[in-house]
C-alpha positions as protocol buffer text, in pm:
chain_id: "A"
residue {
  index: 1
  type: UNK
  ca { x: 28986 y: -948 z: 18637 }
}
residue {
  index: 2
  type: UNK
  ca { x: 29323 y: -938 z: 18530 }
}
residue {
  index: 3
  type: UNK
  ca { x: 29490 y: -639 z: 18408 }
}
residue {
  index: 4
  type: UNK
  ca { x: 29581 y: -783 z: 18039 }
}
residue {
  index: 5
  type: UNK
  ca { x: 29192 y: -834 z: 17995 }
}
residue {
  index: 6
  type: UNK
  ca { x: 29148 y: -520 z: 18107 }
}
residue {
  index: 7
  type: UNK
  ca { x: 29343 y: -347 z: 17843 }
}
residue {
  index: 8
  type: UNK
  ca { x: 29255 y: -631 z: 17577 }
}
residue {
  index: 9
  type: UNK
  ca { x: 28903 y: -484 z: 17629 }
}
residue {
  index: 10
  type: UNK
  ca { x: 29020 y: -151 z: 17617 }
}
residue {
  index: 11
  type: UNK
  ca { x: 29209 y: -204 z: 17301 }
}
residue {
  index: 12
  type: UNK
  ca { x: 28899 y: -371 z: 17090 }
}
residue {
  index: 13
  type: UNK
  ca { x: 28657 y: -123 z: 17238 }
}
residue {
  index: 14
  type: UNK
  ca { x: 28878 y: 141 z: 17036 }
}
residue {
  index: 15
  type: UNK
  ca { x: 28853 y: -105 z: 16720 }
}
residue {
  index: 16
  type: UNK
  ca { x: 28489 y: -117 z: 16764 }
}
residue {
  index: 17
  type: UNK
  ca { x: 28472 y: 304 z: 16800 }
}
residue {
  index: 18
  type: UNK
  ca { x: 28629 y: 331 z: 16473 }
}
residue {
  index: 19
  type: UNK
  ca { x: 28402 y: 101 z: 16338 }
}
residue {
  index: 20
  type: UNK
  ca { x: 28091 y: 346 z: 16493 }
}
residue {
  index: 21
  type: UNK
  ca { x: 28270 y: 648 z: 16375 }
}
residue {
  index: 22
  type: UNK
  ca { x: 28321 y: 502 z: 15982 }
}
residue {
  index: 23
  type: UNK
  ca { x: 27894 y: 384 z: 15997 }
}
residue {
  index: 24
  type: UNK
  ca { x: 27782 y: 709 z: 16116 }
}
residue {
  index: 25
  type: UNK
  ca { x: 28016 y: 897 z: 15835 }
}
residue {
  index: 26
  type: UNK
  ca { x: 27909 y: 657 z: 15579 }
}
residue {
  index: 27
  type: UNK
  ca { x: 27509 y: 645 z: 15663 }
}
residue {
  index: 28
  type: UNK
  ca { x: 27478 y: 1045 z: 15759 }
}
residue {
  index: 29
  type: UNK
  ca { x: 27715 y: 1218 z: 15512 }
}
residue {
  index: 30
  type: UNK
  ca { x: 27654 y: 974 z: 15220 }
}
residue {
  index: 31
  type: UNK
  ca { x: 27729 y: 1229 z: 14945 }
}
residue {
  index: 32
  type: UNK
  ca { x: 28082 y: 1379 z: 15109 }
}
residue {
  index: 33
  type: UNK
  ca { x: 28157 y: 1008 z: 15178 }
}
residue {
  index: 34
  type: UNK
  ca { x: 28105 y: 841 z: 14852 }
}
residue {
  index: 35
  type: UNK
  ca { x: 28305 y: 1136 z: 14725 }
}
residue {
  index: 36
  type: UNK
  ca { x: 28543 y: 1087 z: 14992 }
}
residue {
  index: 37
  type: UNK
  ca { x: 28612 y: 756 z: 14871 }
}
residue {
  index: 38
  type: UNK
  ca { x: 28673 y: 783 z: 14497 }
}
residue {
  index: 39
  type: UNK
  ca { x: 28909 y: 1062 z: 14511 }
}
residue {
  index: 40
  type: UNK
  ca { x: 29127 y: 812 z: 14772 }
}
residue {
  index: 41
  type: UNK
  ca { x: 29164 y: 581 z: 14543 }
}
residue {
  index: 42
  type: UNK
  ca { x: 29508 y: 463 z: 14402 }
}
residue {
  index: 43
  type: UNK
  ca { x: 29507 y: 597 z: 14043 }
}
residue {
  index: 44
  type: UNK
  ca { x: 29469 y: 316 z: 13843 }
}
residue {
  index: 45
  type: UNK
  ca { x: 29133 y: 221 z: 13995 }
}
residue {
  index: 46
  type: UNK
  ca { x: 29005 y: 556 z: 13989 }
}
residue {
  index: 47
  type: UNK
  ca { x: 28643 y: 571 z: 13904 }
}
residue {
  index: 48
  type: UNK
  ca { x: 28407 y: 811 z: 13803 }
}
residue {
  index: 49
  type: UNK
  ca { x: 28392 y: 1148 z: 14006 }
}
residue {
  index: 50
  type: UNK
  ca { x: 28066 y: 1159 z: 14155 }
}
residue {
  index: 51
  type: UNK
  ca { x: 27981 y: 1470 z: 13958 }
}
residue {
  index: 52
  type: UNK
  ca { x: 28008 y: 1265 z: 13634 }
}
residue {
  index: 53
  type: UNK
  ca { x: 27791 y: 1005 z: 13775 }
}
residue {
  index: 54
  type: UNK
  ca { x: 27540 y: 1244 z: 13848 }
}
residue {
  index: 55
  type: UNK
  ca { x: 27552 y: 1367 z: 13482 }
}
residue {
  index: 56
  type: UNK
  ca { x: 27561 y: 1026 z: 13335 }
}
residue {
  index: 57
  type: UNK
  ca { x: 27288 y: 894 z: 13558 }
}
residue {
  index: 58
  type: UNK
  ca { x: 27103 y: 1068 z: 13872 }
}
residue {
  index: 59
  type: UNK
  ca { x: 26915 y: 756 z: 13937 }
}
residue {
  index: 60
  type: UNK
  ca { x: 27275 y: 558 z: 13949 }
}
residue {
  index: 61
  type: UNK
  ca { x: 27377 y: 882 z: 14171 }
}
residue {
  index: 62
  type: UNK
  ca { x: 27094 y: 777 z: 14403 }
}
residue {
  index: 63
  type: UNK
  ca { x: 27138 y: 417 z: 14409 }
}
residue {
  index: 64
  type: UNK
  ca { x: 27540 y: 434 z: 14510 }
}
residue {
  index: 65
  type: UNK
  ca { x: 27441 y: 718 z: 14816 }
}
residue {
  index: 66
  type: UNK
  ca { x: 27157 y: 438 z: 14904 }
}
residue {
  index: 67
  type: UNK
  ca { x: 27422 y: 140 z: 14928 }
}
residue {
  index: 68
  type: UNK
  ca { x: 27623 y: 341 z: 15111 }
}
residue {
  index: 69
  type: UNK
  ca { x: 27425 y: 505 z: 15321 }
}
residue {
  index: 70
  type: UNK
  ca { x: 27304 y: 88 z: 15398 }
}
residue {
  index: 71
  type: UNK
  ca { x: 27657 y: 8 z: 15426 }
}
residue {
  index: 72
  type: UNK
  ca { x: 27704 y: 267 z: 15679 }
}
residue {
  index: 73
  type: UNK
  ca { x: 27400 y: 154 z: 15861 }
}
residue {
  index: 74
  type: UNK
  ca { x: 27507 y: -206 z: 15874 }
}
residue {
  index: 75
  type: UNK
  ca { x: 27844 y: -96 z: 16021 }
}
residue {
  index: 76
  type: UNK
  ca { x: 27715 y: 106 z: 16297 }
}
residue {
  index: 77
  type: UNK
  ca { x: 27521 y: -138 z: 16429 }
}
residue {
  index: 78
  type: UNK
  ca { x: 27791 y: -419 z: 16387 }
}
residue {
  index: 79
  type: UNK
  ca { x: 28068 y: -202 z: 16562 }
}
residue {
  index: 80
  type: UNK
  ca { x: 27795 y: -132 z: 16882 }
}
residue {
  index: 81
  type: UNK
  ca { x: 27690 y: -457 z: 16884 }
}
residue {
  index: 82
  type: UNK
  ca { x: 28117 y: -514 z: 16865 }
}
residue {
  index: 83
  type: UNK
  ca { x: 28180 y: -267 z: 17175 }
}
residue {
  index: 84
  type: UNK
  ca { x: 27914 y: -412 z: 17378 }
}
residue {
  index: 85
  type: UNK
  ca { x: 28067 y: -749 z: 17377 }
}
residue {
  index: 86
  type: UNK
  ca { x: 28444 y: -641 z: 17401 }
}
residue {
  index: 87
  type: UNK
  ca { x: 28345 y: -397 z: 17725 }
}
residue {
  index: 88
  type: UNK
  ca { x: 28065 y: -708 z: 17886 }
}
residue {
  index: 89
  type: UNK
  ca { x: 28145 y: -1062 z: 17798 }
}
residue {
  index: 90
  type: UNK
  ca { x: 28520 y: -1006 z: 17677 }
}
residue {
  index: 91
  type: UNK
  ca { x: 28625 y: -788 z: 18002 }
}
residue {
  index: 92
  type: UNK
  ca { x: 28459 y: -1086 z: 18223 }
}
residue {
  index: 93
  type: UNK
  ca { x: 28661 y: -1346 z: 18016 }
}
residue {
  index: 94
  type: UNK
  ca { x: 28373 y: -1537 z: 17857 }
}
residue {
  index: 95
  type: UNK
  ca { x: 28537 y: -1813 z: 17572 }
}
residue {
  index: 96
  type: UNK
  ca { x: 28253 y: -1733 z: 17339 }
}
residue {
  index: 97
  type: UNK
  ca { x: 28321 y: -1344 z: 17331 }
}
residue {
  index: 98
  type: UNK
  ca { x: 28707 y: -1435 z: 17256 }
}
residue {
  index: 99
  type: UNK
  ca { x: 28627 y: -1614 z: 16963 }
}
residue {
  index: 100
  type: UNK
  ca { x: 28331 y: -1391 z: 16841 }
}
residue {
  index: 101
  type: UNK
  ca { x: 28607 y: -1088 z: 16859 }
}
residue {
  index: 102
  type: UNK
  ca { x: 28858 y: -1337 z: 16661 }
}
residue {
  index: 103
  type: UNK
  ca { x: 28584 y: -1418 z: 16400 }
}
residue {
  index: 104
  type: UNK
  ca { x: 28423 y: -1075 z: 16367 }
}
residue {
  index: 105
  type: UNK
  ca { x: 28786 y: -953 z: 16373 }
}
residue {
  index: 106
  type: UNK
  ca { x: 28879 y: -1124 z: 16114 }
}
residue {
  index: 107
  type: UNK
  ca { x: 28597 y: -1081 z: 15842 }
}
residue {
  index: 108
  type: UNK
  ca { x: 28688 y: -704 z: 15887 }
}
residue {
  index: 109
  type: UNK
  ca { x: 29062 y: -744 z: 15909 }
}
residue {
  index: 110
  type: UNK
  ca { x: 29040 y: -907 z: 15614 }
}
residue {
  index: 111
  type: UNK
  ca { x: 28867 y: -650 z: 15415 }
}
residue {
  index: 112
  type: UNK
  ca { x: 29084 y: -337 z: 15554 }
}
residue {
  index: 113
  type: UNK
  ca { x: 29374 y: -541 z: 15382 }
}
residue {
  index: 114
  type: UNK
  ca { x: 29168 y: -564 z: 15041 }
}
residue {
  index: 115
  type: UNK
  ca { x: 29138 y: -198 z: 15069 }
}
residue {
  index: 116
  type: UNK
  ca { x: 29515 y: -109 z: 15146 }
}
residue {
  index: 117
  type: UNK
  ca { x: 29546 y: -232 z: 14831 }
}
residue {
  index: 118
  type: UNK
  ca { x: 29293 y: -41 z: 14657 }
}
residue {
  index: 119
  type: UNK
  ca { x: 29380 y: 257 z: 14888 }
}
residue {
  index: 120
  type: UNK
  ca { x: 29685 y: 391 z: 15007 }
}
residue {
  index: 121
  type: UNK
  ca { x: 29529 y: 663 z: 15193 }
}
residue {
  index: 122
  type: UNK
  ca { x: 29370 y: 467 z: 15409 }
}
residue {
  index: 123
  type: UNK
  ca { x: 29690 y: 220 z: 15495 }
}
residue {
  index: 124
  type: UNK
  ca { x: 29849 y: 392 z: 15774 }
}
residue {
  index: 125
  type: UNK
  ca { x: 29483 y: 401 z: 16006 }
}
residue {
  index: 126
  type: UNK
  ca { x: 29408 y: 20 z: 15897 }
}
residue {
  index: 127
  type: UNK
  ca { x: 29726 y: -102 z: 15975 }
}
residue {
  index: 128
  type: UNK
  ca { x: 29706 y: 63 z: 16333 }
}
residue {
  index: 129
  type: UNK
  ca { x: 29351 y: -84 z: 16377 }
}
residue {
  index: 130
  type: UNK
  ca { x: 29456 y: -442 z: 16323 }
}
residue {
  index: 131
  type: UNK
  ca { x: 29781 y: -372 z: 16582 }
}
residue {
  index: 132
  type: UNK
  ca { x: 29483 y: -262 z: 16788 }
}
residue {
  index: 133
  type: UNK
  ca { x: 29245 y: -636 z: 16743 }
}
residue {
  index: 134
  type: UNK
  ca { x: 29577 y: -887 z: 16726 }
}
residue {
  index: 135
  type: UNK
  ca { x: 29678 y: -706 z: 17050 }
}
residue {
  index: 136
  type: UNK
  ca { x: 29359 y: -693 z: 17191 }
}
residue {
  index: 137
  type: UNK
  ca { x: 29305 y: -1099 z: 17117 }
}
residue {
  index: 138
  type: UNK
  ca { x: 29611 y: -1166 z: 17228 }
}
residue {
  index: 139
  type: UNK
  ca { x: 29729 y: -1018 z: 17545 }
}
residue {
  index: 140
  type: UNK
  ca { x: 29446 y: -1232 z: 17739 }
}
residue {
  index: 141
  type: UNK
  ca { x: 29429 y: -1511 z: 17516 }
}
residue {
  index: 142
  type: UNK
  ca { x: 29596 y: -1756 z: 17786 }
}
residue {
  index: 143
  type: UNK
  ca { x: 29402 y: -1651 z: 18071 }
}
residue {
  index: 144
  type: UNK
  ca { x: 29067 y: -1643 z: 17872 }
}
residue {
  index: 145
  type: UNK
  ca { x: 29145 y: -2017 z: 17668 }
}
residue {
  index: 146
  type: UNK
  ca { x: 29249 y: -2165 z: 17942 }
}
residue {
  index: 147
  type: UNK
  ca { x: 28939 y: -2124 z: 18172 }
}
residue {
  index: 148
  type: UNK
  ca { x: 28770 y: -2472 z: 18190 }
}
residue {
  index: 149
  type: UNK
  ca { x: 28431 y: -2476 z: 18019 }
}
């Protein structure tokens, strides 16, 4: 095992921990984190506050902490199933675990740039996580592509 795989390993298992820590904020403290949310976002797509959701509608209330409490849920389990691979299958050099990471990758790279531009706040900690996945894919990307199949 070479030392770029190694820390290309390294480097996604971090992306995939922020992915864990995000699902378990989202799916346990769905209230704090909806509210979380709204009041980060850039002014002119500022919603509701959650406490004038809750007066307009409980039952809306309810169905927005159940989404995101699913969202978080769905994230979780997608950034395990994400560390599992980059720390097994990645770290041994398997082809299919490069290109699951580039896929997967890029699917969530994709939306933490549709939220830089919904959310400023969150720009500076996006930004470092996709330094984090292009340097992860890329530091053993020879070694790991050119394996014979």
């Amino acid at each position: 095992m070479s030392r770029n795989l190694n820390i290309g390993a390294v480097l996604l298992f971090i992306y995939g921990i922020w992915g864990v820590f995000e699902g378990l904020m989202s799916s346990l403290m769905g209230e704090w984190y909806l509210e979380n949310w709204v009041t980060m976002m850039n002014e002119e797509f500022l919603p509701p506050t959650i406490s004038e959701i809750r007066v307009f509608s409980p039952e809306l209330l309810d169905f927005m902490l159940f989404v995101t409490q699913t969202y978080g849920l769905f994230v979780l389990f997608g950034s395990l199933l994400f560390c599992i691979v980059a720390l097994i299958p990645y770290r041994k050099g398997e082809k299919w675990a490069w290109y699951a990471m580039l896929v997967t990758g890029t699917i969530v790279t994709g939306a933490m740039i549709i939220m830089i531009t919904h959310m400023s706040a969150h720009a500076t900690v996006s930004i470092i996580m996709i330094i984090l996945w292009i340097t992860g894919l890329a530091l053993p990307a020879n070694e790991i592509l050119s394996k014979p199949s």
